[in-house]
N, C-alpha and C positions, 0 to 999 in steps of 0.2 A: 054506471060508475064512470067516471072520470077517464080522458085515455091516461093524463097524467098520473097517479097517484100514488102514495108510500100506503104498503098496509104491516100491519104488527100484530105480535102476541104474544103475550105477555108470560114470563116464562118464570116457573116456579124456583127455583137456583137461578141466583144474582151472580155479575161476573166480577172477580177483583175491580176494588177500586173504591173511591170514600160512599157511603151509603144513598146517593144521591144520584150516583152511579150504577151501583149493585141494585136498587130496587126499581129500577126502570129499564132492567134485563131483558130484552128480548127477542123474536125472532122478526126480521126487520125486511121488506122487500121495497125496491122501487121499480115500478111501471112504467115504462111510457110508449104509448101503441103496444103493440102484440111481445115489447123485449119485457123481459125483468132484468135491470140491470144490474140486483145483487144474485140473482143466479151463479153457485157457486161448489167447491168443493175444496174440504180442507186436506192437510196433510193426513191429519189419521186415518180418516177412512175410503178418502179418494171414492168416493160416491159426492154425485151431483145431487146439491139441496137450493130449493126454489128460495130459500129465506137465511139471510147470516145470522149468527147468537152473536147480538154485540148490546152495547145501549144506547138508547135512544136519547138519553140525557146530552149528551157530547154531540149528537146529530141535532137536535131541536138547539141547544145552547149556538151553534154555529149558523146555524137558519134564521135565529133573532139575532147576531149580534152583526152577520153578513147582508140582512134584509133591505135595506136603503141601496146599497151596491148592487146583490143581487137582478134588482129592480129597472136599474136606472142605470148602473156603469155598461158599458158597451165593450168588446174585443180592444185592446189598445190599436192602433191606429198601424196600417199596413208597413211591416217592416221592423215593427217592432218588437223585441222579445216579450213575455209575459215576467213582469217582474215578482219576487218572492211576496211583496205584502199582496200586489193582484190577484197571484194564485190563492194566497191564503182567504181573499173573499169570495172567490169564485170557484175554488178545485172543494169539491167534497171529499177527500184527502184530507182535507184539513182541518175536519171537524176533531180527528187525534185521539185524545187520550187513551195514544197505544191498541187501538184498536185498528185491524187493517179495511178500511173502505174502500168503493171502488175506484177507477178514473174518470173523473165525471165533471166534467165542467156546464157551468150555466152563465150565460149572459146576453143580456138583454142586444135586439136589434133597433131598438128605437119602438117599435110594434109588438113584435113578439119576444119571447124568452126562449135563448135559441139552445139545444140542450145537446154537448158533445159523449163519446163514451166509448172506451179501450178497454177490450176484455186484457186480463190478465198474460203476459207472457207467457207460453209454455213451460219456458222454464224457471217460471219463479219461485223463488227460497220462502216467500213468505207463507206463513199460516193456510191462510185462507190463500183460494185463486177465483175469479170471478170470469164468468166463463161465456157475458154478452156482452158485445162493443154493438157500435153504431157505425152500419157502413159512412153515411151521411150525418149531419147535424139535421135534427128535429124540430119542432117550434111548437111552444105552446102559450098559449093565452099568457097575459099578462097576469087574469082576474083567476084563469085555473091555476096557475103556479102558485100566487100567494093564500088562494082559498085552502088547495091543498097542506101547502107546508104550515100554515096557520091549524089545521086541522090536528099536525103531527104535535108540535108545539101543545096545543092544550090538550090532547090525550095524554102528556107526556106530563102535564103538570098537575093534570087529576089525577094518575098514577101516584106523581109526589106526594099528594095530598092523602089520599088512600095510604100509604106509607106515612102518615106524620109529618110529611116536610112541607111546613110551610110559606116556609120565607125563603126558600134558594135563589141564586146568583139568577136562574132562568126566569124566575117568577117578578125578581127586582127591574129586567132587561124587558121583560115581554110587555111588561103593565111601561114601560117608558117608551116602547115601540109601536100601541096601542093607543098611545096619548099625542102624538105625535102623527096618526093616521087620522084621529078624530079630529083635528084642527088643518085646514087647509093650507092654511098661510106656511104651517110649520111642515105638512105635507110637500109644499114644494121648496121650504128651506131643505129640506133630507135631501131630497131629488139634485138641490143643485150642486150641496156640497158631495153627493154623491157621484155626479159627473163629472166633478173634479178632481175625483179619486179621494175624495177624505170619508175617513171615520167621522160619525158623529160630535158636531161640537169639536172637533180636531182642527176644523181651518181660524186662521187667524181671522178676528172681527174685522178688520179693515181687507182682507181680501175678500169675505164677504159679503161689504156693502157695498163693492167695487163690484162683485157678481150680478147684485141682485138689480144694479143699478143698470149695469149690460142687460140684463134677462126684460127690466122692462122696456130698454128700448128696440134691442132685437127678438124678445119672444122666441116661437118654438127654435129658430135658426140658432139659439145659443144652444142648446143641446147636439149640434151638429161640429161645434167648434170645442167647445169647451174640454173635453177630455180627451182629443190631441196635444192639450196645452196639459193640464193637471195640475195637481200640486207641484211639481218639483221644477216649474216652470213659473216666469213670472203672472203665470193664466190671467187674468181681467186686465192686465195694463200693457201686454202682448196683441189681444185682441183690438183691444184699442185704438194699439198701435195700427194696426191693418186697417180701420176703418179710417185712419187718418193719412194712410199712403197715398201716393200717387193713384189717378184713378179713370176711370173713362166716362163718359155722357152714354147713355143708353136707354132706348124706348124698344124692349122686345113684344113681337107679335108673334101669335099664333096664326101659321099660313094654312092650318088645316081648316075643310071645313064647318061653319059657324054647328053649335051642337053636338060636335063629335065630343066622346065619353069624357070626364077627370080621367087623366093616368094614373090616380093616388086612390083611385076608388072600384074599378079593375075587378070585384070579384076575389077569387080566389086566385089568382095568379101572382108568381113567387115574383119578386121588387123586378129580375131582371126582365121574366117575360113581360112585364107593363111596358121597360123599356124600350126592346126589340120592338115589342107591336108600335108604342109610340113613334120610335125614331122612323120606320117604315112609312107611318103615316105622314111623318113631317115629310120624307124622301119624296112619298105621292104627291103630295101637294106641292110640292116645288116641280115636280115635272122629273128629277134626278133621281129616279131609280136604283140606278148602278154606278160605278165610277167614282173619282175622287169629287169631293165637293171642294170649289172655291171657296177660297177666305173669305171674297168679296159676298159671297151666299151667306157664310156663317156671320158678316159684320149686319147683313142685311136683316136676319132675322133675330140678333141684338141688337137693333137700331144704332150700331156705333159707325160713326163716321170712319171710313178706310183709313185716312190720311191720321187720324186719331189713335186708330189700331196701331198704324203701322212706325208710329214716331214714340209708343209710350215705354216708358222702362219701366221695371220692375223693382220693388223698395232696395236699400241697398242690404239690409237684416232679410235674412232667408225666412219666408213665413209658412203657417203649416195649414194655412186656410185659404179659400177663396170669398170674397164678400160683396153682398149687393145691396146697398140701401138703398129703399125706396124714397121716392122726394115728391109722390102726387103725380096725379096724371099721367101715373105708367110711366114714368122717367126713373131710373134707376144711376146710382153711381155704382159703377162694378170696377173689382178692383182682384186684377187678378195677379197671380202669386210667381209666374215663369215670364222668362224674359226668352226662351231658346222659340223660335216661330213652331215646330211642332208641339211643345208644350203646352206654348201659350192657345193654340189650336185645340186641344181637349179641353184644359181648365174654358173653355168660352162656349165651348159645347154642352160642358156640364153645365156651367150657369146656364142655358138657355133651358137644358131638361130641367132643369129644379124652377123654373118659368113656367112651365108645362107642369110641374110637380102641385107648387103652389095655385094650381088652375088659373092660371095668366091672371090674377086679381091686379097685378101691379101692384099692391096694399103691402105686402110682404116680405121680407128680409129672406136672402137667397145668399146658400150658402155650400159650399165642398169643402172636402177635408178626405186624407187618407184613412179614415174609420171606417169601420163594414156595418156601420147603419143599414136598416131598409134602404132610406133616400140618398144613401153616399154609393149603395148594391145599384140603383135603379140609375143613379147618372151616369158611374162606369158606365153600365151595357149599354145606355144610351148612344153616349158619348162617341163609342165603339162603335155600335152598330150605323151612328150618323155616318162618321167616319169613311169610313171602311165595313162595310155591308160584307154577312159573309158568303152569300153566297158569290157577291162577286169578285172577293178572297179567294176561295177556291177556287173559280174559273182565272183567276190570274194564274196564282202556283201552279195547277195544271198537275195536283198530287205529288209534288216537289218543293217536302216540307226541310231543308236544309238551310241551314243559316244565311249561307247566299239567298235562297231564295226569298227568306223571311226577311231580308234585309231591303230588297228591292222592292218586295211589295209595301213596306211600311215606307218606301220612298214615295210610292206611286201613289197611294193614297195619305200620304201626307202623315201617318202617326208614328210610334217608336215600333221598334221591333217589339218591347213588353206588350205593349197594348196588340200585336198581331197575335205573339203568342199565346193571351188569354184568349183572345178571343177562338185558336183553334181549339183550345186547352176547353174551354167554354161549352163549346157545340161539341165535345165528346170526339174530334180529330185530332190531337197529340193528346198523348195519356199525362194525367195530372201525376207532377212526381211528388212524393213524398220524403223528406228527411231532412238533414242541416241540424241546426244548434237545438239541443234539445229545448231552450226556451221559448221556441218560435212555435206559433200554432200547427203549422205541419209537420210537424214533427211529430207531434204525439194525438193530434185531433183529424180525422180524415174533417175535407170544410162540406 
């Protein structure tokens, strides 16, 4: 069996609500690895039951009509709250109809489906209490996610069927969700409008072909952009904009040995340990082990001339991306997004990991953004770890983790204080804090 999976059964007493409802009653769990994440117990009898009595119609109706999102939409972009229609395609909460679900969010990392979960409060008033969270987020196949909940969905509608209904609102949605998987073309129309945060068929036709028109020119690199911009942003003519800024000449090499591994192909290793291990290697190979690295290092291994680096401005519109078009022969125009010299110092780091990402092809469109994609996971720690290495982080502080001193080390090695602190926060030496605005992910999702 699956580590992901939903199981049910089917229960003889239907629960209030229209008959489409009532007859697809059941007792409902979700798995994933060794939790149940509806393990629960209600007010009346306050005994722990492995399975809720809810239905499954309001759960499969929310699974088909959230599946394009599900899939394809990612975390909103670092800093940002979770807005009310994002939750409602991503919180399992919000399949509703009066029924209490767990806290469960799902969203995609570009690779995997990353799958969050909040037991119940202690002292919660509601009905039911659900009594497994998720120390961490979990990750599950792209092909197990949708095999499963595809699975929930037509048990759900042979059920109907076995009852008499044959034409329900899930049956209308699922056969349109199905039609739309069997056609590729129309496979990656969902996918795009779904990275731009829209419901199906919701985005306007002219921002559309302004998408799709981006997607053939920069390929997988628009999925990396796209839903820091969204619908509620001018998204295709924003982008645009950026590949049309100010920009720099650049030919990047790989200084590491000819044959060493893809970074993007790693095994089992989670985005940032590919990182870590890459950036080390580029450190070996440069000779720079420890220590701050010079600009003039990091211009040399974006082939950007110093004097280029060091005279360019940054667009005068604040942008939410970094961008590198390829131009042949491993010449790239990069065009990066901070004007402040430590900023601009990461953003040119990160382009050089997503060089390293793209397996130095030079073919490829290279790109960052504040998302917690896999590839946007794996250029932070990169970036960092080029940076500012941590073990030689810690032999600077000397176990004198206080603001002064966090302040001076991001001098000495050239980054901000944020980027020190993740990176203690990172390797498990300051404790990750939890809390702020409830609509921010730490707040309610450990990461």
């Amino acid at each position: 069996m699956s580590a992901f999976h939903w199981t049910w059964e089917w229960a003889t007493e239907g629960c209030d609500g229209d008959a489409e409802v009532a007859d697809t009653t059941a007792r409902l769990a979700l798995h994933v690895g060794p939790h149940n994440l509806m393990r629960n117990e209600d007010v009346w009898t306050r005994c722990p039951q492995d399975a809720v009595l809810a239905s499954a119609y309001p759960l499969a109706l929310w699974l088909a009509s959230s599946w394009w999102r599900l899939l394809w939409e990612p975390l909103p972009a670092d800093g940002m709250p979770f807005s009310v229609e994002w939750r409602m395609a991503h919180e399992l909460a919000a399949a509703g109809y009066g029924f209490v679900w767990p806290q469960v969010l799902f969203a995609t990392d570009g690779n995997q489906i990353r799958v969050w979960a909040l037991a119940s409060r202690p002292d919660s008033r509601q009905s039911v209490r659900y009594l497994t969270g998720l120390e961490q987020a979990t990750s599950v196949s792209p092909d197990e996610f949708s095999r499963e909940a595809e699975t929930l969905i037509t048990a759900t509608l042979d059920r109907l069927a076995v009852r008499g209904h044959h034409r329900s609102d899930l049956r209308v949605l699922w056969d349109l969700v199905c039609a739309d998987r069997a056609d590729g073309k129309q496979t990656a129309y969902r996918r795009l409008e779904a990275e731009f945060g829209f419901e199906p068929d919701e985005a306007p036709e002219p921002f559309m072909e302004r998408a799709l028109r981006l997607l053939q020119t920069m390929g997988p690199a628009l999925s990396e952009v796209a839903p820091a911009y969204g619908k509620g942003s001018q998204g295709p003519a924003a982008i645009e904009a950026i590949i049309r800024a100010p920009s720099l000449a650049g030919q990047p090499s790989d200084p590491r040995p000819s044959g060493s591994p893809p970074v993007s192909g790693r095994g089992s290793l989670r985005p940032w340990e590919k990182a870590v291990q890459a950036a080390r290697g580029v450190r070996a190979a440069l000779g720079h082990r420890e220590g701050p690295l010079d600009d003039a290092v990091l211009y040399e291994l974006l082939g950007i001339a110093a004097h280029d680096a060091k005279s360019w401005s940054p667009p005068a519109q604040r942008t939410k991306a970094v961008l590198a078009e390829p131009l042949g022969g491993g010449r790239y125009r990069l065009v990066p997004r901070r004007g402040h010299p430590t900023s601009r110092r990461f953003d040119l780091a990160r382009l050089f990991s997503d060089y390293l990402w793209m397996e130095g092809t030079g073919s490829s469109w290279l790109a960052s953004s504040d998302l917690g994609t896999a590839r946007q996971q794996y250029q932070k720690a990169f970036a960092a770890e080029l940076l500012c290495p941590i073990d030689a982080l810690t032999a600077f502080l000397e176990d004198d983790y206080s603001d002064v001193a966090i302040d001076e080390a991001a001098g000495h090695f050239g980054v901000g204080p944020m980027a020190v602190n993740a990176l203690l926060t990172n390797n498990n030496i300051l404790v990750r804090g939890v809390g702020g605005d409830c609509g921010h992910r730490n707040a309610l999702y450990p990461v």
